[in-house]
C-alpha positions, 0 to 999 in steps of 0.5 A: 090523544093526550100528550104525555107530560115533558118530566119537571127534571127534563132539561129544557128542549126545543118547542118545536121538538116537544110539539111533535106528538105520536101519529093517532095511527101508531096509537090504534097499531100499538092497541091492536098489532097483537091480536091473533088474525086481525086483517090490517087495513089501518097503514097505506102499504100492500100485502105483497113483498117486493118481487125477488128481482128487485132484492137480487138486484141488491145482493148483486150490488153488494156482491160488486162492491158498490157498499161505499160512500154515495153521491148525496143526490143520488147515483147517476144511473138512478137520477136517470131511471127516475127521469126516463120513467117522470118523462114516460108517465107524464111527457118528457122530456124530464132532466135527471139534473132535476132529480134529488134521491132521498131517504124516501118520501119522507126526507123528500117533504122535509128537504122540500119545507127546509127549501121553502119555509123558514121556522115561524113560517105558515105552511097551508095545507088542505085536510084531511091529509097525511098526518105526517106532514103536520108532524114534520111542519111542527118539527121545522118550526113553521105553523101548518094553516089547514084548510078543510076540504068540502065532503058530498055524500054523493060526489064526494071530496071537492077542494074549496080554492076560494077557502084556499086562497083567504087562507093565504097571509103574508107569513105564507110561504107554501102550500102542500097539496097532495092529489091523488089523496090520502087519506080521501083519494080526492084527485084534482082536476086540472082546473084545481091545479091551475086555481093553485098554481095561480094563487101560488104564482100571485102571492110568490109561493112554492107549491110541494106536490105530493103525487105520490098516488097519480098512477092509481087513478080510478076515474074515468074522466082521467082514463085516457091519462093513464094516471091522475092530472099532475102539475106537470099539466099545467104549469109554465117554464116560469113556474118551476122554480116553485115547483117541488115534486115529492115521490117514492118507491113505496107505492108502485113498486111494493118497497114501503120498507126500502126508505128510498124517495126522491124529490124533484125541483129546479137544477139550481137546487142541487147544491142546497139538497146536497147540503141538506142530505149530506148533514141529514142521512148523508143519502141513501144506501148505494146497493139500494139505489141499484135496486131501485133501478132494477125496479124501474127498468124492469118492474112495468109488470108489477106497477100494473099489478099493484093498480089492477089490485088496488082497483079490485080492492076499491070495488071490494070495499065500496060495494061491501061498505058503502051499501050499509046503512048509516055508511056514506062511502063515495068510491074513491077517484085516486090513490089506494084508501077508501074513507066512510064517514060513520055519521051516527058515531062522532069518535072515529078513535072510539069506533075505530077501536071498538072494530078492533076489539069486536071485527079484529079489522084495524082501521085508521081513524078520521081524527088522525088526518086533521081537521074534516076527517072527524067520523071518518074511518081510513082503510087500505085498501091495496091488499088481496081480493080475500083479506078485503072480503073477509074485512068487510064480511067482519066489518058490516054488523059492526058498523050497521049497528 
């Protein structure tokens, strides 16, 4: 995507402000948003609103009075919800103290980077991956070190750790490392993590943890988890104070829209989140922090849902997509994006526009997520077992061209 030109009568503005270009996702979403019975596959949310309980919650808190001021790290009753749940998952017990409520995942990562890097500070991070991260690492001022992932037509996605490690410098600050991945769903072993952890320790980095996706695991090796390997399997009490962990609500409990988050970290740290949230957003709304405890101490039902369906989807696009010739699509160990690779097509934003025009399916394009990601397609594949069939029924004369 062309950058648009800053006008000559602009007035001078930060470099790192006028880095930051639009996502290569917003570009194919404002190409095709208005085409009549297009199937959307192209952003990572669902096709299921959030339950009525969790909404009620909300009107509920609103009709108690709770439309004041908030704590900036959150409201006790929630730090502790998010704790019981962190602890249920991944073995406890876990603080609330630990717990710093957001403006979804989004403020999580930018409040974790303001912790862990100054601008002109380097930020490794393997690709592809979230554009989104690149995006905030520009508007922070420090320099993103992207380090191409491994693809295997067969086996899929491997992290090279040795890559990982030469691209560390005395400017590196932290790594980002998101597992499950988006857009790849690579999910790394617990032997990843411990490569990261000990690069990390060796050279006095902090690591920021995206596991967003570690509930939608689909590998068998990870079956008895319940989930994907977490950091939490491996580190050391010494560790800690290196370890930020960024969540969201979005995912598992269907509230993409809601904004609310939480990054987790040292105890030690609240004093400077608080900082951070108060001269940033001043928290997040209070009557929806109360929902988002109603989500937790009542939505087991529906995260379970949301996993059962992304399994179904996964199956959906794998066997529709992957047997097609000139498609090579590994299925997936985590998170809810399937990601071919088109070999014969190298513009994944050409070829993603042209499934717009000729399959009315919008799709994101490898291009998008960095460096690794070229003639590579990103769909979502957390939506309804007919949308997905109808895709892939609309998707495979196209791209078996």
């Amino acid at each position: 995507m062309i950058p648009t030109p800053v006008p000559a009568l602009m007035p001078p503005m930060n470099p790192a402000a006028a880095g930051v270009l639009p996502s290569g996702i917003g570009e194919l979403i404002a190409y095709g948003a208005d085409r009549e019975g297009l199937i959307p596959l192209w952003v990572g949310e669902g096709d299921r609103p959030t339950p009525a309980f969790i909404g009620e919650a909300a009107a509920r808190a609103i009709r108690d009075g709770h439309t004041f001021y908030t704590r900036m790290l959150g409201i006790p009753p929630l730090r502790e919800a998010i704790a019981d749940d962190v602890a249920a998952v991944y073995g406890g017990p876990a603080e609330p103290e630990r717990i710093f409520v957001t403006v979804g995942g989004m403020q999580a990562f930018q409040v974790a980077l303001a912790i862990a890097a100054a601008p002109g500070d380097e930020v490794v991070i393997p690709t592809p991956t979230w554009p989104n991260f690149f995006g905030a690492i520009a508007a922070h001022g420090a320099r993103r070190v992207m380090v191409p992932m491994q693809f295997d037509p067969a086996s899929g996605w491997a992290l090279d750790v040795e890559r990982l490690a030469a691209a560390v410098t005395p400017a590196t600050r932290a790594i980002v490392l998101n597992s499950p991945a988006n857009p790849t769903g690579w999910t790394a072993s617990r032997d990843d993590l411990r490569a990261v952890l000990a690069i990390a320790r060796r050279h006095g980095l902090w690591i920021i943890a995206d596991e967003i996706y570690g509930r939608f695991s689909f590998d068998p090796a990870h079956a008895a988890l319940g989930r994907a390997p977490s950091f939490r399997d491996v580190w050391e009490p010494e560790d800690r104070d290196r370890l930020l962990f960024v969540q969201n609500f979005s995912k598992n409990w269907a509230m993409t829209g809601w904004r609310i988050g939480w990054l987790e970290g040292p105890v030690a740290l609240g004093r400077i989140v608080d900082g951070l949230v108060l001269y940033g957003t001043s928290g997040v709304a209070t009557f929806l922090q109360h929902a988002a405890v109603a989500a937790i101490r009542e939505g087991g039902a529906l995260v379970a849902g949301q996993i059962a369906q992304a399994r179904e989807g996964r199956r959906i696009l794998v066997e529709g997509l992957g047997r097609l010739p000139g498609v090579e699509l590994p299925p997936p160990a985590g998170a809810f994006y399937a990601f071919p690779r088109v070999p014969a097509e190298p513009d994944a934003r050409r070829l993603a526009m042209r499934l717009v025009d000729e399959a009315n399916v919008g799709v994101a394009p490898g291009t998008a997520f960095g460096p690794g990601g070229e003639r590579f397609l990103r769909l979502c594949f957390a939506r309804g077992a007919a949308d997905l069939e109808e895709a892939v029924r609309r998707l495979a004369p196209v791209l078996a061209r």
